[in-house]
N, C-alpha and C positions, 0 to 999 in steps of 0.2 A: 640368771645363768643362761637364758636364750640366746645370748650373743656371743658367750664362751663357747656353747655347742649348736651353730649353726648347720644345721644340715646339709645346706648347699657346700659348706667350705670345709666340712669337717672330714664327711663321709667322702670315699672313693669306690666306684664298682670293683664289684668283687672280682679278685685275677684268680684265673683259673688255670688249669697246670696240664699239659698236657699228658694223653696216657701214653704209659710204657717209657715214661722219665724217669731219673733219681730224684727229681721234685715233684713228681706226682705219686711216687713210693712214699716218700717223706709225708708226706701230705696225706695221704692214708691212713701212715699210724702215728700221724699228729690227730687225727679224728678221733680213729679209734680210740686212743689214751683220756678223750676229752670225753669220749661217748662211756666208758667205763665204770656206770654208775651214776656221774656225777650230771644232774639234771641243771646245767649251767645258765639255762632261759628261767631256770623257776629258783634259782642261787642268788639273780639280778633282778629279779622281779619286785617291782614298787609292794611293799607288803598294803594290805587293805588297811586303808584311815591313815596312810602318812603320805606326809606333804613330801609332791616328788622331788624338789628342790633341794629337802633334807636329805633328803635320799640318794641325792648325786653328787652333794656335798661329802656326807659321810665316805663315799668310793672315790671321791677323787682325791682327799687328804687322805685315806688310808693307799691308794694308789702312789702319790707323793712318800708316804712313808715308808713305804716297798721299794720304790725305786731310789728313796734315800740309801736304803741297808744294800742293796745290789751294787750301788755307785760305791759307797763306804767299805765293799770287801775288791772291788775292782783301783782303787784308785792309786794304791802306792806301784802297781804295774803299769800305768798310764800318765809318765812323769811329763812335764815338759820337754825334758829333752828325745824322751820316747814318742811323743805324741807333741809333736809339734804346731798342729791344724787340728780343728775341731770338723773331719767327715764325718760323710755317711758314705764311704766307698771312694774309689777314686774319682766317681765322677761328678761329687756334692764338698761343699765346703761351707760352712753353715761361720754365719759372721754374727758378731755381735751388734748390738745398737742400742740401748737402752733412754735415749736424747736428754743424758746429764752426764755423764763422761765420757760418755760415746756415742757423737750426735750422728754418725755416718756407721754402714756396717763397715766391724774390723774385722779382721783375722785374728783370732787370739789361741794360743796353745789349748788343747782339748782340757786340761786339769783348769785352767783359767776360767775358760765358757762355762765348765759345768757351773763350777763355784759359783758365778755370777747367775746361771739359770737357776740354780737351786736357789739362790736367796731371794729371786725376782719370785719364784713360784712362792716359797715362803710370804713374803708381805699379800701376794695376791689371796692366801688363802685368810691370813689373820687382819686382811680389809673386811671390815663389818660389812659395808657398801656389796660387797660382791658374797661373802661369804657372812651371814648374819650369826649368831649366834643366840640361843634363848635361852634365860638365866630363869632359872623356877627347878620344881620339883615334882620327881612322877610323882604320881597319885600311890603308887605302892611303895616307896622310899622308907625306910624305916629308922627314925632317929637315932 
């Protein structure tokens, strides 16, 4: 998984908002909301004696199944003819390329892209190679 989450390519410095904006308002009580109990560094924290790998495995396909169910309540209002480009703003346009039907990046309508990114990310996860899985039983299982 070290080449999936490379730190140089992954990570970007943190952008910071100036005061006395309506993104540094926002940005506040996006904090607060996050600060409200919820101890989020120790929520994501590798538990002691598990393997980290299992561990980022488990949040990245549970992250994948979230952003399944967010996509699947957004998508009958992001038709082809509604969403014809797959951005991020007017000033991104994100292309496909997959190098087996699409050896060059295309333009393909945003309901297309996802479909295709959602099923790339699917095989990537149920690749043994990259995402292993281990066939046994806990130790407390009970027949």
């Amino acid at each position: 998984l070290k080449q999936v989450f490379n730190k140089d390519k992954t990570f970007r410095p943190k952008r910071k908002f100036e005061p006395g904006t309506q993104r540094f308002e926002l940005h506040k009580r996006a904090q607060a909301s996050l600060n409200s109990g919820v101890d989020l560094k120790a929520a994501v924290q590798l538990p002691s004696g598990e393997d980290q790998n299992d561990w980022v495995a488990v949040h990245v396909v549970d992250f994948f199944n979230r952003i399944n169910l967010i996509y699947g309540t957004i998508c009958e209002f992001c038709t082809e003819r509604t969403c014809p480009v797959m951005s991020g703003g007017p000033k991104y346009e994100y292309r496909w390329q997959d190098d087996m039907k699409y050896k060059k990046p295309t333009a393909l309508p945003a309901p297309q892209y996802m479909n295709l990114l959602m099923d790339w990310i699917e095989v990537q996860i149920n690749n043994e190679n990259i995402f292993p899985t281990s066939v046994g039983k806990c130790e407390d299982e009970v027949l």
